[in-house]
C-alpha positions in Angstrom: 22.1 -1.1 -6.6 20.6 2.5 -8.5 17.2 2.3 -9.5 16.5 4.5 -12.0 13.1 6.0 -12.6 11.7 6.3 -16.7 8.7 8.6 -17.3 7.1 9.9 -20.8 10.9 11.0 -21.8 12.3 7.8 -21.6 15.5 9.6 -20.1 17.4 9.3 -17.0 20.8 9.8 -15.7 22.5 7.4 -13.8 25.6 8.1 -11.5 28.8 6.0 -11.4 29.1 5.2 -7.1 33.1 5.4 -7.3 33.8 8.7 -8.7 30.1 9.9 -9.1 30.3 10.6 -12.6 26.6 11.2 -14.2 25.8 9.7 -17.6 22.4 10.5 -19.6 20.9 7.5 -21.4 18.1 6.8 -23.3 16.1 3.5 -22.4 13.9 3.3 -25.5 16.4 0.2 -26.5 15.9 -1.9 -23.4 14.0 -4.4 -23.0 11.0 -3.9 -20.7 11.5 -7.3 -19.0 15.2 -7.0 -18.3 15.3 -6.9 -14.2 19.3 -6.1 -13.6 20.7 -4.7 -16.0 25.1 -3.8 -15.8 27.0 -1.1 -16.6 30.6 0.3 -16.5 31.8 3.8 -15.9 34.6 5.9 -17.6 36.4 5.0 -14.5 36.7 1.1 -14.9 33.8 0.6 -12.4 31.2 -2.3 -13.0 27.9 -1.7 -11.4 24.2 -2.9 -11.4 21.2 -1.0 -11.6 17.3 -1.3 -12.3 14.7 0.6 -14.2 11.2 1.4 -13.2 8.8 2.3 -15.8 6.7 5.7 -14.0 3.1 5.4 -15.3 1.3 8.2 -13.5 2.7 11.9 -13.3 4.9 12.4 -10.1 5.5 15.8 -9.1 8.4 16.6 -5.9 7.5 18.3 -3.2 8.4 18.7 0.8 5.7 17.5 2.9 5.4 16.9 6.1 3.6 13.6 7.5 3.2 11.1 9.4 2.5 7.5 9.3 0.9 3.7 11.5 1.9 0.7 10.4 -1.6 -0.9 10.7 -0.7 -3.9 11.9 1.3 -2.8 15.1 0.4 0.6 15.7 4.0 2.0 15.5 4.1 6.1 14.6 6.5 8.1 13.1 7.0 11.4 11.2 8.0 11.9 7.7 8.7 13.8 4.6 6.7 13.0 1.8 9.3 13.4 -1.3 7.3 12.6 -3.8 3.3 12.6 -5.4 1.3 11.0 -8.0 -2.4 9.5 -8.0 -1.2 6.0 -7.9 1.4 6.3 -4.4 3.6 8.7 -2.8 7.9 8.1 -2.0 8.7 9.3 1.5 11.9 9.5 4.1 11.1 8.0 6.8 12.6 10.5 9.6 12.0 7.0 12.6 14.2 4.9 13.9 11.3 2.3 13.7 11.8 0.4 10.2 9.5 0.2 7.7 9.6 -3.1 5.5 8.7 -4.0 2.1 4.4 -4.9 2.2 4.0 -3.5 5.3 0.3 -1.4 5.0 0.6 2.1 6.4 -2.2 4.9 7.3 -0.2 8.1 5.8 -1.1 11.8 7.1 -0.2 14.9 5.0 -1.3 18.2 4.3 -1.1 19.7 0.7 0.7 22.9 0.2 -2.4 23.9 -1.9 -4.6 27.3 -0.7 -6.9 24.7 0.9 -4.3 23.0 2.9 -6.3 19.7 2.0 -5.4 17.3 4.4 -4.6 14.1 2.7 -4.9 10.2 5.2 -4.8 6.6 3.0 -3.7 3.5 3.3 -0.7 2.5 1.9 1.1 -0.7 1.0 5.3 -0.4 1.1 6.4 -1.4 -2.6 10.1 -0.8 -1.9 12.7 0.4 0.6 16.2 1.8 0.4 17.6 3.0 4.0 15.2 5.4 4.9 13.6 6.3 1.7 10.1 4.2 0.9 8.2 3.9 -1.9 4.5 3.0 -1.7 1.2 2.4 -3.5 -2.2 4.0 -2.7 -4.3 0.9 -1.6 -7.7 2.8 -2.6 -7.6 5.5 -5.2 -10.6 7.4 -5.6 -10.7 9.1 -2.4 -9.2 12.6 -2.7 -9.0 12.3 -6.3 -10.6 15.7 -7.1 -8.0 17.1 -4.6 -5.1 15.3 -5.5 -5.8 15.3 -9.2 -5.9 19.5 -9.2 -2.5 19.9 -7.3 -0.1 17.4 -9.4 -1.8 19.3 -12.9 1.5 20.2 -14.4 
C-alpha cells in the first residue's frame, strides 16, 4: 500500500503499481480522518493507499549514519533520507530489522560548514522494507543547529 506524504501544498502524486503511471491530486477534498483510502488507474487497476499529513518542514538529503536499538544493543549503518525538527526517514543499509516502536540512538553528521554531529533517540513510527520513518523522542537538543540547516 503507497503512502503518500501532504505538506503546505496539499499536492502529491501517486503512482499506479501495474503500469507505473503517475497521477497529481489535490487532497484539500479528503477527509482528514479517512485511513485507506482506493483508487483506480487508467489501466483498470484497483489499489489502496494512505495520506500523511507533514506538519514540520522536511528537507532530502544523503546522510550517512548509524543507529542502536536501545534495548538490545544491535548496530547498523544507514542513510538518513530525510530531515525535519520533529524526526528523520532513513534506509536502513542492515540485515538486522528494525520494527515499528522500537527506540533507536541515531548518529549523523550534517553537511553544514560545521559538520555538526547530530546523536538522539528515536522512536520507529513506521517501516516499509528497509526504509524507516521515526520521531525525535526529545526535541530541543540541537535545535539551533538543526533549525539553521533545514531553513529553506
Amino acid at each position: 500500500m503507497q503512502k503518500l506524504y501532504i505538506d503546505k501544498s496539499k499536492k502529491t502524486t501517486i503512482t499506479c503499481p501495474r503500469c507505473l503511471f503517475e497521477r497529481n491530486i489535490d487532497v484539500t477534498k479528503i477527509k482528514h480522518d479517512q485511513k485507506i483510502l482506493k483508487g483506480r488507474c487508467r489501466c483498470g487497476k484497483a489499489y489502496e493507499f494512505t495520506i500523511v499529513y507533514i506538519k514540520k518542514h522536511r528537507k532530502d538529503v544523503e546522510l550517512l549514519g548509524e543507529y542502536i536499538i536501545q534495548e538490545k544493543g544491535v548496530k547498523g549503518d544507514i542513510i538518513i533520507r530525510d530531515l525535519s525538527m520533529s524526526g528523520i526517514r532513513f534506509e536502513n543499509l542492515s540485515l538486522y530489522q528494525i520494527s515499528k516502536d522500537d527506540t533507536l540512538e541515531v548518529k549523523f553528521q550534517l553537511d553544514n560548514p560545521k559538520r555538526s554531529e547530530i546523536k538522539k533517540s528515536v522512536k520507529v513510527i513506521w517501516v516499509e522494507d528497509q526504509n524507516i520513518g521515526a520521531n525525535f523522542i526529545e526535541t530541543q537538543s540541537y535545535k539551533a543547529d538543526l533549525g539553521f540547516y533545514l531553513n529553506p
